[in-house]
mmCIF file as Biopython writes it, N, C-alpha, C and O atoms, coordinates in Angstrom:
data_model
#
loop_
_atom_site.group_PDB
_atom_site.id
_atom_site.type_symbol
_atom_site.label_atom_id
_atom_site.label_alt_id
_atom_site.label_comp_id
_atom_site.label_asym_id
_atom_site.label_entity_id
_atom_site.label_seq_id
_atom_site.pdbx_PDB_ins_code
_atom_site.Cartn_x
_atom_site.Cartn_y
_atom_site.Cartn_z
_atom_site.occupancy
_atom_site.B_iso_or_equiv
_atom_site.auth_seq_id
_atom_site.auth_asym_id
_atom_site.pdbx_PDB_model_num
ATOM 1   N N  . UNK A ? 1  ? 1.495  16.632 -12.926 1.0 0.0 1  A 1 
ATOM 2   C CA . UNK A ? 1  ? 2.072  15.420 -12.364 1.0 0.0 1  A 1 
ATOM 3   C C  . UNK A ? 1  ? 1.150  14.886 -11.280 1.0 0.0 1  A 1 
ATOM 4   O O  . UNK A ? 1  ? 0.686  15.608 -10.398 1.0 0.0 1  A 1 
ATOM 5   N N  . UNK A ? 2  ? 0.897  13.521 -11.395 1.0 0.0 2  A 1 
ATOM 6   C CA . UNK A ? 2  ? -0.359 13.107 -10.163 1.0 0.0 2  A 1 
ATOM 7   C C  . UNK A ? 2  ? 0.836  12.150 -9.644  1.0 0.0 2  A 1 
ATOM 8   O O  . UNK A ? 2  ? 1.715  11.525 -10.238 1.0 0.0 2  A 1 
ATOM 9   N N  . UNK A ? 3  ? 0.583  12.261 -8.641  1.0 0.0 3  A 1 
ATOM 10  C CA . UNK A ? 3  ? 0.929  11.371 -7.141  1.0 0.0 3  A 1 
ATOM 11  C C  . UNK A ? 3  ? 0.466  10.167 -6.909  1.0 0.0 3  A 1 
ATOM 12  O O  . UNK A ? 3  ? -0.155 10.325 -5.858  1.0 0.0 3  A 1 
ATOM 13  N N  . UNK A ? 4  ? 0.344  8.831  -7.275  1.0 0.0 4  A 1 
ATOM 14  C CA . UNK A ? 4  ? -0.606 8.047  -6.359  1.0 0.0 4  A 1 
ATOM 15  C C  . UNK A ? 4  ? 0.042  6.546  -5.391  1.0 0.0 4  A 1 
ATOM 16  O O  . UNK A ? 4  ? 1.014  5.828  -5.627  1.0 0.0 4  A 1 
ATOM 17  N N  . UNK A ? 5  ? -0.618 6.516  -4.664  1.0 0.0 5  A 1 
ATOM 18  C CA . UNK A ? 5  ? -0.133 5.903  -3.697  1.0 0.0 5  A 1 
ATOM 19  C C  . UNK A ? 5  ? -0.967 4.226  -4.259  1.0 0.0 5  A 1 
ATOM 20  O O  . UNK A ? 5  ? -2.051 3.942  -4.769  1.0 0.0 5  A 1 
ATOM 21  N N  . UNK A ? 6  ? 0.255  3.440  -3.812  1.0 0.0 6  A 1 
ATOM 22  C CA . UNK A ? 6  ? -0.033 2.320  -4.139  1.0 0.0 6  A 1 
ATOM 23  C C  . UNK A ? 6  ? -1.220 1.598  -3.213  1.0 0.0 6  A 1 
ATOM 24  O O  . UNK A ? 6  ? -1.176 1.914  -2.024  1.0 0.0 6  A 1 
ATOM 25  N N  . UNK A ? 7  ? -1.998 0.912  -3.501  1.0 0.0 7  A 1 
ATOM 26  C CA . UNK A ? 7  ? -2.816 -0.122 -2.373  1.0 0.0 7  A 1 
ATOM 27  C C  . UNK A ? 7  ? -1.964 -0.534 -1.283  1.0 0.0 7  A 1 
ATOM 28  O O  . UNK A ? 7  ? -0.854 -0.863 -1.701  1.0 0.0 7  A 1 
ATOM 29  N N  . UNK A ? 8  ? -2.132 -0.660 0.329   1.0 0.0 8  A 1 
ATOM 30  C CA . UNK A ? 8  ? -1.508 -0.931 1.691   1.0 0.0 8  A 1 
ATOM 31  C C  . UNK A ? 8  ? -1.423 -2.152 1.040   1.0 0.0 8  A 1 
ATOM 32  O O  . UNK A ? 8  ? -0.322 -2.246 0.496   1.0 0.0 8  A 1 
ATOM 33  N N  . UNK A ? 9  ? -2.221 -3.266 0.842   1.0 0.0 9  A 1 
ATOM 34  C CA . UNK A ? 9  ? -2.127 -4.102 1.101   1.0 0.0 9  A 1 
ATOM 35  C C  . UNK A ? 9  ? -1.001 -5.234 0.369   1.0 0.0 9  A 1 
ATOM 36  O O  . UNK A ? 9  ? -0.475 -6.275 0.764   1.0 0.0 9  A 1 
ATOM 37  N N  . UNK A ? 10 ? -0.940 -4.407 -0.946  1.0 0.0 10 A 1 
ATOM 38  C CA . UNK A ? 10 ? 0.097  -4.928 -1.874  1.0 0.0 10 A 1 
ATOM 39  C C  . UNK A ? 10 ? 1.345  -4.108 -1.809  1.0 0.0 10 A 1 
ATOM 40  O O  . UNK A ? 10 ? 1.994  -4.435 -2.803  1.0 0.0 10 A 1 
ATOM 41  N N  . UNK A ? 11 ? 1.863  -3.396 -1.277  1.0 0.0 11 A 1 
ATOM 42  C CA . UNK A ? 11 ? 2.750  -2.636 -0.725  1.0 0.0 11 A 1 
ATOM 43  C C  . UNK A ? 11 ? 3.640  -3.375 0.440   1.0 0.0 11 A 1 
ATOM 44  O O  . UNK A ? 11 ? 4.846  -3.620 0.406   1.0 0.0 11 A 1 
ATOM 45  N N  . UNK A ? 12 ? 2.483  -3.722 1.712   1.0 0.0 12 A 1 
ATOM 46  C CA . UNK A ? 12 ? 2.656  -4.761 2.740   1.0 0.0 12 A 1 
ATOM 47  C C  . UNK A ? 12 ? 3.725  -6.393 2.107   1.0 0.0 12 A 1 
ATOM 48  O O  . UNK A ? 12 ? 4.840  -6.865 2.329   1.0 0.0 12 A 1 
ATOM 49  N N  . UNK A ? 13 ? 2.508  -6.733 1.254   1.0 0.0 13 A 1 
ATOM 50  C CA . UNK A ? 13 ? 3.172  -7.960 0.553   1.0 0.0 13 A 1 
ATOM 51  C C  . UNK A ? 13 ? 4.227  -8.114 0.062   1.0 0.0 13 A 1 
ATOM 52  O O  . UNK A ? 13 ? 5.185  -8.627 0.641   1.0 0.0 13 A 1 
ATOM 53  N N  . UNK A ? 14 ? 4.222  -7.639 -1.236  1.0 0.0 14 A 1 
ATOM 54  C CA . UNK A ? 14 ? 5.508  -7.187 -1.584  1.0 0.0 14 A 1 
ATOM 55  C C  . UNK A ? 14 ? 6.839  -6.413 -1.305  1.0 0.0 14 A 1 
ATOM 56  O O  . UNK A ? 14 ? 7.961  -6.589 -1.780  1.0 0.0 14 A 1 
ATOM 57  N N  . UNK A ? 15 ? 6.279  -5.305 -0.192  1.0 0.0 15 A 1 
ATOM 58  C CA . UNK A ? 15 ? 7.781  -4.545 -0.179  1.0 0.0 15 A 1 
ATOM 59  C C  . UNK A ? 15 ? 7.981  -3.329 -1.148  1.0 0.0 15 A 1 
ATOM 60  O O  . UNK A ? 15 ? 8.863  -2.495 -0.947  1.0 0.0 15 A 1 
ATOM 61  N N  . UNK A ? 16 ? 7.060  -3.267 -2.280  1.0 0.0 16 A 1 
ATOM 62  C CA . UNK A ? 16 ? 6.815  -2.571 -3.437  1.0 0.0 16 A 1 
ATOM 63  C C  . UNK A ? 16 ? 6.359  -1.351 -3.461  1.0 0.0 16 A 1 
ATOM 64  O O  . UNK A ? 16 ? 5.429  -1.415 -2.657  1.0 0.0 16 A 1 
ATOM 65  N N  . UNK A ? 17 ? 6.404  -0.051 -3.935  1.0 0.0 17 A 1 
ATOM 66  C CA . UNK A ? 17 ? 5.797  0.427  -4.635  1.0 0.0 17 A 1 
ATOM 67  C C  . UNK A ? 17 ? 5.546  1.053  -5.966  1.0 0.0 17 A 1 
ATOM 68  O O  . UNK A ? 17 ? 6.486  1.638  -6.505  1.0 0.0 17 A 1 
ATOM 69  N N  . UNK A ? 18 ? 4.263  0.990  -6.618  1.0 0.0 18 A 1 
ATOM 70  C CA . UNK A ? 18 ? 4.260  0.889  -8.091  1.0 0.0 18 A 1 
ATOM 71  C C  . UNK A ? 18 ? 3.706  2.108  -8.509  1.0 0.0 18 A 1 
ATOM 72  O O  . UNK A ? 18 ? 3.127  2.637  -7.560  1.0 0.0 18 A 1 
ATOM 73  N N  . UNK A ? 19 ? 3.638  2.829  -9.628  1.0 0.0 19 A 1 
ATOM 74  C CA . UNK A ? 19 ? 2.593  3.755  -9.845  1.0 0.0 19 A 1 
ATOM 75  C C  . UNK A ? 19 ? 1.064  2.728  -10.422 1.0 0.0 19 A 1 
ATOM 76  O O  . UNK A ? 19 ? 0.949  1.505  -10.506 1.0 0.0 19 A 1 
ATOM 77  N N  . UNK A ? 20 ? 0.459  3.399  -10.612 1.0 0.0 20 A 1 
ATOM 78  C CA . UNK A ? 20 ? -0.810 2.863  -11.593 1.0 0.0 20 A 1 
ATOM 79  C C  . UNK A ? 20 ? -0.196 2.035  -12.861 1.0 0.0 20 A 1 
ATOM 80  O O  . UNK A ? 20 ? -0.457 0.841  -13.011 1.0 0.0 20 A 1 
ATOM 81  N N  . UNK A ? 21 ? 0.627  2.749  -13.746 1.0 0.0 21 A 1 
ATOM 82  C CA . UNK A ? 21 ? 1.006  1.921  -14.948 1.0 0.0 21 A 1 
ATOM 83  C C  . UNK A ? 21 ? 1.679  0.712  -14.505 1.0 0.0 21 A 1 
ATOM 84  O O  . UNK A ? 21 ? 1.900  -0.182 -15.322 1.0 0.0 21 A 1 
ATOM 85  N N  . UNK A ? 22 ? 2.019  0.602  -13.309 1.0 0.0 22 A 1 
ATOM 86  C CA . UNK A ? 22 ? 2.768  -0.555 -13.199 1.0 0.0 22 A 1 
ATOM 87  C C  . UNK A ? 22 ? 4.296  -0.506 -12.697 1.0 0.0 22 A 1 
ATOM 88  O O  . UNK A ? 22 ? 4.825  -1.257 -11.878 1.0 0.0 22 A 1 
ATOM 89  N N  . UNK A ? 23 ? 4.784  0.409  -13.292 1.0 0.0 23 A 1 
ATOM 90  C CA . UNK A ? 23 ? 6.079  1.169  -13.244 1.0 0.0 23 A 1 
ATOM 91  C C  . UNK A ? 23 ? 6.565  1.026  -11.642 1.0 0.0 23 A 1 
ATOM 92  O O  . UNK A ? 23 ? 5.898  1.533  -10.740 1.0 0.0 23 A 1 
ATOM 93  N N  . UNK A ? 24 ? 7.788  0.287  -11.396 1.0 0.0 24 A 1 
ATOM 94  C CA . UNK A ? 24 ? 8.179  0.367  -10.062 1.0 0.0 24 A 1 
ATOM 95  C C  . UNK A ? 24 ? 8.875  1.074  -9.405  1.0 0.0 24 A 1 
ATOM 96  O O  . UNK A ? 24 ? 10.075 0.822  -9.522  1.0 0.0 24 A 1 
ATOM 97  N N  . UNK A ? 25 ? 8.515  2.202  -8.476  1.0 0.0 25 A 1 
ATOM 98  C CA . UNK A ? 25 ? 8.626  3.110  -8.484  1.0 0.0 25 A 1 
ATOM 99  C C  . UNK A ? 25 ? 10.054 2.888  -7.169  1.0 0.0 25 A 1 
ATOM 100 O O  . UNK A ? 25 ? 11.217 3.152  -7.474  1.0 0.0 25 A 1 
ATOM 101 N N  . UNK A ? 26 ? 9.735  2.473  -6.021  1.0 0.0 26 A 1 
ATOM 102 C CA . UNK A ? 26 ? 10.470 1.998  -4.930  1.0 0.0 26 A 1 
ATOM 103 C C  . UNK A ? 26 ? 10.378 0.986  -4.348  1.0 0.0 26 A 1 
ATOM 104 O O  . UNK A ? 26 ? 9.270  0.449  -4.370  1.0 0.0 26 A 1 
ATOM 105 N N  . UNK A ? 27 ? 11.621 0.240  -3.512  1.0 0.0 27 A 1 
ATOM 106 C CA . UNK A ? 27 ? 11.320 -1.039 -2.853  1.0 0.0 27 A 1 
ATOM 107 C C  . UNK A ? 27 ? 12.017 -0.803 -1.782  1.0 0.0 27 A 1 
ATOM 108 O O  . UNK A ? 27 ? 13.031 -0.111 -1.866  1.0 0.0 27 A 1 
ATOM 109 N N  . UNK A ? 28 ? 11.573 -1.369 -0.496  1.0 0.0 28 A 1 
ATOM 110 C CA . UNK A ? 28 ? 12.084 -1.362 0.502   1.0 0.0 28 A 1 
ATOM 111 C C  . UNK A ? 28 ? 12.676 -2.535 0.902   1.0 0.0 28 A 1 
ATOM 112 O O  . UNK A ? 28 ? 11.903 -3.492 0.868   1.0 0.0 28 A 1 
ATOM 113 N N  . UNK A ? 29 ? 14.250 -2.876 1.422   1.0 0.0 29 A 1 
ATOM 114 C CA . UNK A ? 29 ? 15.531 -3.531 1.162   1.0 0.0 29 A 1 
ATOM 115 C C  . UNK A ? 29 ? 15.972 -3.355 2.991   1.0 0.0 29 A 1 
ATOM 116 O O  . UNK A ? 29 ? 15.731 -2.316 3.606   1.0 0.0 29 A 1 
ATOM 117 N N  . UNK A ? 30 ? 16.465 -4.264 3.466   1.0 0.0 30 A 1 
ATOM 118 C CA . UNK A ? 30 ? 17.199 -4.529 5.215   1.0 0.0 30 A 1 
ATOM 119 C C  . UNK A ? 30 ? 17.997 -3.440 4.734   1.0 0.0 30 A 1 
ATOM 120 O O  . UNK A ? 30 ? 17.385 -2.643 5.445   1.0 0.0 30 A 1 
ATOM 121 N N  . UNK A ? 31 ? 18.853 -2.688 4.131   1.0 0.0 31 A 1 
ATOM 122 C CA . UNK A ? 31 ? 19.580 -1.362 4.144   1.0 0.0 31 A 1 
ATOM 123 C C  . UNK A ? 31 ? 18.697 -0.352 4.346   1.0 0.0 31 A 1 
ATOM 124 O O  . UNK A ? 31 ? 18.999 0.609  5.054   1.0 0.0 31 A 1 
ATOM 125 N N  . UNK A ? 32 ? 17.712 -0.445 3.847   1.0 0.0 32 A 1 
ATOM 126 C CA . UNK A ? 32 ? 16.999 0.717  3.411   1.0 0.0 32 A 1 
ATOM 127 C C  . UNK A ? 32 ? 16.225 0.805  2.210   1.0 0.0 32 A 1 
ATOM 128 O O  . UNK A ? 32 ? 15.970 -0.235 1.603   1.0 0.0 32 A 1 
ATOM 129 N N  . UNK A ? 33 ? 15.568 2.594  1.528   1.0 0.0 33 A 1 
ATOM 130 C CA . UNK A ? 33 ? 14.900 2.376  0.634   1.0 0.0 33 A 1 
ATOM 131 C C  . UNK A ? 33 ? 15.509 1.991  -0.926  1.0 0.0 33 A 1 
ATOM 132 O O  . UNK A ? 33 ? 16.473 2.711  -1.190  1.0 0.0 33 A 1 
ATOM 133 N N  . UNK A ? 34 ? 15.293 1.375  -1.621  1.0 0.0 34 A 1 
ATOM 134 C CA . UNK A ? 34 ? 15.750 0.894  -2.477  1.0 0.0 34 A 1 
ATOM 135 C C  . UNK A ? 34 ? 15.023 1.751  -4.067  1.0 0.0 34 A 1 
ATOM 136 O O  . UNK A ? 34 ? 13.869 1.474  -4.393  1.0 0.0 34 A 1 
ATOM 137 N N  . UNK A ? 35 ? 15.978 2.899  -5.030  1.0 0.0 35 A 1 
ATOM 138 C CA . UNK A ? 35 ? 15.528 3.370  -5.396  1.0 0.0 35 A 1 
ATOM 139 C C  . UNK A ? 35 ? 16.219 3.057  -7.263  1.0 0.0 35 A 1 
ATOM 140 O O  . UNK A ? 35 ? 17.377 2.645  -7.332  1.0 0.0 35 A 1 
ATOM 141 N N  . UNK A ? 36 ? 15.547 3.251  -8.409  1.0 0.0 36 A 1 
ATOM 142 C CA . UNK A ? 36 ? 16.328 3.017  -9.444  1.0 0.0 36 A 1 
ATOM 143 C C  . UNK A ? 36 ? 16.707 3.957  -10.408 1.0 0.0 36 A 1 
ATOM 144 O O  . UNK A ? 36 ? 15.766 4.599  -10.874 1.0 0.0 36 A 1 
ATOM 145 N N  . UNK A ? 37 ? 17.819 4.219  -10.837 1.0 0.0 37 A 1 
ATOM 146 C CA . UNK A ? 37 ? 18.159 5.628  -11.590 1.0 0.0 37 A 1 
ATOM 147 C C  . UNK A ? 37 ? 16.881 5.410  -12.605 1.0 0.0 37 A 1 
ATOM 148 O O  . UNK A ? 37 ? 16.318 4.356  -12.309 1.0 0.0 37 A 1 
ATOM 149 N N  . UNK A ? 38 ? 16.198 6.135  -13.801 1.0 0.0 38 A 1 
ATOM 150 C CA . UNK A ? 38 ? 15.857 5.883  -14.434 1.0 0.0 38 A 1 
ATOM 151 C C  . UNK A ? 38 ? 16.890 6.407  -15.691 1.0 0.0 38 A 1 
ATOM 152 O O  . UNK A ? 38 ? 16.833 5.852  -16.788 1.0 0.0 38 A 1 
ATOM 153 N N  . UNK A ? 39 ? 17.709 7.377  -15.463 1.0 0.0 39 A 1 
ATOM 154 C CA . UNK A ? 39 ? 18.601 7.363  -16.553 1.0 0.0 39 A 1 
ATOM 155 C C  . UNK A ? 39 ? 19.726 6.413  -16.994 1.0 0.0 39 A 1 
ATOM 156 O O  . UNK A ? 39 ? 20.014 5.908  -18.079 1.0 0.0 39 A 1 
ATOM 157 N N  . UNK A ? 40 ? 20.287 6.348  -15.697 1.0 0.0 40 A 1 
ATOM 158 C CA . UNK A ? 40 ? 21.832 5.448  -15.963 1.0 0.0 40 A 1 
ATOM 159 C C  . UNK A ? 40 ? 21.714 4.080  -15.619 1.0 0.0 40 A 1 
ATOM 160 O O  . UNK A ? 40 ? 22.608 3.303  -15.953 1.0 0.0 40 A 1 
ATOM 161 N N  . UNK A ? 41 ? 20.204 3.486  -14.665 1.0 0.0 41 A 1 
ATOM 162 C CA . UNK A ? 41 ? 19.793 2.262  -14.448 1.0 0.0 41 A 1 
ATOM 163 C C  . UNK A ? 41 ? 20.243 1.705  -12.845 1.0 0.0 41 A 1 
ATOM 164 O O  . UNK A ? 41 ? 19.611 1.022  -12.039 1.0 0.0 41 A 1 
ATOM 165 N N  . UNK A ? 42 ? 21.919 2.453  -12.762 1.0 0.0 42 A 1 
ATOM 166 C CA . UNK A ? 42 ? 22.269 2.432  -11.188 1.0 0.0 42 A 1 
ATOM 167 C C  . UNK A ? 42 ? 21.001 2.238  -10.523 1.0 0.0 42 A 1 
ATOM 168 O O  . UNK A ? 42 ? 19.916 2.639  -10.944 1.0 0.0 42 A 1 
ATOM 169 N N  . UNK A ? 43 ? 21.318 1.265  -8.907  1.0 0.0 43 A 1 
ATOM 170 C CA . UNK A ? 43 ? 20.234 1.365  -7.819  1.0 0.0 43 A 1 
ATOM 171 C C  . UNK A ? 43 ? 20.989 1.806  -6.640  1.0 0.0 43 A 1 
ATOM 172 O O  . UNK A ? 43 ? 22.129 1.453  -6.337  1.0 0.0 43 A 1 
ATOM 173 N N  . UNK A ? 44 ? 20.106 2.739  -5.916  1.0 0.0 44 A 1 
ATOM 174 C CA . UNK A ? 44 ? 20.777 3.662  -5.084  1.0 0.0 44 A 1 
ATOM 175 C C  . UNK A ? 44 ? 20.097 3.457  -3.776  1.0 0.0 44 A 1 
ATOM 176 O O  . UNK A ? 44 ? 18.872 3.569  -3.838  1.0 0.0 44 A 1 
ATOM 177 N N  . UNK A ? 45 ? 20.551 3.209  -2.719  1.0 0.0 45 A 1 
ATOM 178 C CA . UNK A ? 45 ? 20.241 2.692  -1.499  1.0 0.0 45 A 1 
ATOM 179 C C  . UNK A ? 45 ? 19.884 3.706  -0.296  1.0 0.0 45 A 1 
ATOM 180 O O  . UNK A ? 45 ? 20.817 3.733  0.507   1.0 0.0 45 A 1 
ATOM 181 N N  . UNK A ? 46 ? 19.154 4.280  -0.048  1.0 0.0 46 A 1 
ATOM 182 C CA . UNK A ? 46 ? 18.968 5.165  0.867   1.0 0.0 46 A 1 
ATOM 183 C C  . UNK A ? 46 ? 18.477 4.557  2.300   1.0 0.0 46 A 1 
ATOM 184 O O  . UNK A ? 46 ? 17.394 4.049  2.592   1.0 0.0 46 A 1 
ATOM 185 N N  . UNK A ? 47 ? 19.909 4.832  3.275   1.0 0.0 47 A 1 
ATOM 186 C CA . UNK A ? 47 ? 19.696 3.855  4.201   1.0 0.0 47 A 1 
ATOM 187 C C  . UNK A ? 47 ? 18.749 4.574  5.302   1.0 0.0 47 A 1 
ATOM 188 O O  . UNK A ? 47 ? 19.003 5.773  5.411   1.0 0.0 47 A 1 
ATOM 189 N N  . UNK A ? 48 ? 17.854 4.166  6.026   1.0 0.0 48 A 1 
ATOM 190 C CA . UNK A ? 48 ? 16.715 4.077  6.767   1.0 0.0 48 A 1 
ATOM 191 C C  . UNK A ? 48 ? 17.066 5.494  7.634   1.0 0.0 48 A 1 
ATOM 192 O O  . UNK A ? 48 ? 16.313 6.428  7.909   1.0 0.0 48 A 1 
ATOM 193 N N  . UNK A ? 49 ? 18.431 5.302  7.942   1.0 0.0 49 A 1 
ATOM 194 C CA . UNK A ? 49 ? 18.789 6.356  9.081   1.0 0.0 49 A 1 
ATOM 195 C C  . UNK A ? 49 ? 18.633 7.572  8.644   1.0 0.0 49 A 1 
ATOM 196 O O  . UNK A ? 49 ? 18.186 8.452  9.381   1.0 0.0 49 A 1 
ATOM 197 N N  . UNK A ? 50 ? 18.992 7.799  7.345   1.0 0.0 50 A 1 
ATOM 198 C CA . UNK A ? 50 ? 18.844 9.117  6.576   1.0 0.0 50 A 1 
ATOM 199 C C  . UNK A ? 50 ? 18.161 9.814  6.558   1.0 0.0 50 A 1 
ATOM 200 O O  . UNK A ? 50 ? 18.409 11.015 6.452   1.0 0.0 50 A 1 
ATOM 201 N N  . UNK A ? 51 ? 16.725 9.173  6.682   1.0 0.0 51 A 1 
ATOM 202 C CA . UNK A ? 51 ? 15.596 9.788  6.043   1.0 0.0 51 A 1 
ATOM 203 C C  . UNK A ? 51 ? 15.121 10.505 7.710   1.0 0.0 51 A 1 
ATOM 204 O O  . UNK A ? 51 ? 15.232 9.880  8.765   1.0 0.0 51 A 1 
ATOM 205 N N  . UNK A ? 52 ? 14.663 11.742 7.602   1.0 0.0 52 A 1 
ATOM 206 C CA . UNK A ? 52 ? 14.204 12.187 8.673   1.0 0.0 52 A 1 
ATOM 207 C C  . UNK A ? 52 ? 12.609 11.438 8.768   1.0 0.0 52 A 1 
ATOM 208 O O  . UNK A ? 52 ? 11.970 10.777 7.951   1.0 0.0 52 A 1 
ATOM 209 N N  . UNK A ? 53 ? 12.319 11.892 10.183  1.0 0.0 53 A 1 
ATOM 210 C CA . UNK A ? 53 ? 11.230 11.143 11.248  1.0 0.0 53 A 1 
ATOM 211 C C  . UNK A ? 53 ? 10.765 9.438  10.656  1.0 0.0 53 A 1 
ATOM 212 O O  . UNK A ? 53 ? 9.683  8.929  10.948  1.0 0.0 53 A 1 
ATOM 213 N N  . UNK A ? 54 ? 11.688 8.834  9.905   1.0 0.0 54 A 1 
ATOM 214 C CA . UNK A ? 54 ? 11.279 7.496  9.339   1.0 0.0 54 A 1 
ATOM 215 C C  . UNK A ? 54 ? 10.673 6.716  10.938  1.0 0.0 54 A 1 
ATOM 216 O O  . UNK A ? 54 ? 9.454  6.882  10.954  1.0 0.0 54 A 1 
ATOM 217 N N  . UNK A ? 55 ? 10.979 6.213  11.786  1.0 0.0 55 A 1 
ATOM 218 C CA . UNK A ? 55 ? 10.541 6.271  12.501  1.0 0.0 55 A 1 
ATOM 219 C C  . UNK A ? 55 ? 9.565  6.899  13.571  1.0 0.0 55 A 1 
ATOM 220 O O  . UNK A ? 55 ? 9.562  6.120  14.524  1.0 0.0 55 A 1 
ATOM 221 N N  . UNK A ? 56 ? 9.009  7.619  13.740  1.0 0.0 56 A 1 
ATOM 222 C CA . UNK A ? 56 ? 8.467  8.817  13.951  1.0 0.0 56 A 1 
ATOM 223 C C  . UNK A ? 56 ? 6.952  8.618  13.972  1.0 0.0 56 A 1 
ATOM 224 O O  . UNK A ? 56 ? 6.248  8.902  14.942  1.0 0.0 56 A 1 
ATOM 225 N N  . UNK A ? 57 ? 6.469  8.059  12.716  1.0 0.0 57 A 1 
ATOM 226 C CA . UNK A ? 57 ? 5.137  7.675  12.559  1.0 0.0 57 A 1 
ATOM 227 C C  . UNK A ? 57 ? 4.999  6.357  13.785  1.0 0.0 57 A 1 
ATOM 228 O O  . UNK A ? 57 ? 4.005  6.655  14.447  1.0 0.0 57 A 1 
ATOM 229 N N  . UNK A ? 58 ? 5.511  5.237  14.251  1.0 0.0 58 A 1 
ATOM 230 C CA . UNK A ? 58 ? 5.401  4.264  14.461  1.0 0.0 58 A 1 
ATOM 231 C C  . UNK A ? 58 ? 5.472  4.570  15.699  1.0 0.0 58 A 1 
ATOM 232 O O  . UNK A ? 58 ? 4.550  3.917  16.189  1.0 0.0 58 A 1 
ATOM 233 N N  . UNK A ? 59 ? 6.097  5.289  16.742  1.0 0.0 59 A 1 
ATOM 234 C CA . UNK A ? 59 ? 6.338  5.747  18.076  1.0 0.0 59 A 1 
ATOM 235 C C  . UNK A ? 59 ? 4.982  6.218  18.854  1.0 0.0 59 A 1 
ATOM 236 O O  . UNK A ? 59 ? 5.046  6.634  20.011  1.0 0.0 59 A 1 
#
């Protein structure tokens, strides 16, 4: 399984991130991260507060 991180700069723009194929992987949403089942299609909202040190980097 490879990892890759999308380009800053189109990430920035959009709000997006994609793998290489294109495939959209996450979006970031005023709730929070914005994520998509790939089985059942549901989108599942993971709000900002949740996530440990999300803030953390920026301080």
């Amino acid at each position: 399984m490879t990892i890759a991180k999308a380009p800053l700069l189109e990430r920035d723009r959009t709000h997006e991130t994609r793998c290489e194929c294109g495939q959209l992987i996450a979006k970031v949403c005023g709730e929070g991260l914005e994520l998509k089942c790939k089985r059942c299609k549901r989108i599942v909202v993971i709000p900002f507060s949740s996530i440990e040190g999300w803030g953390a980097a920026s301080t």
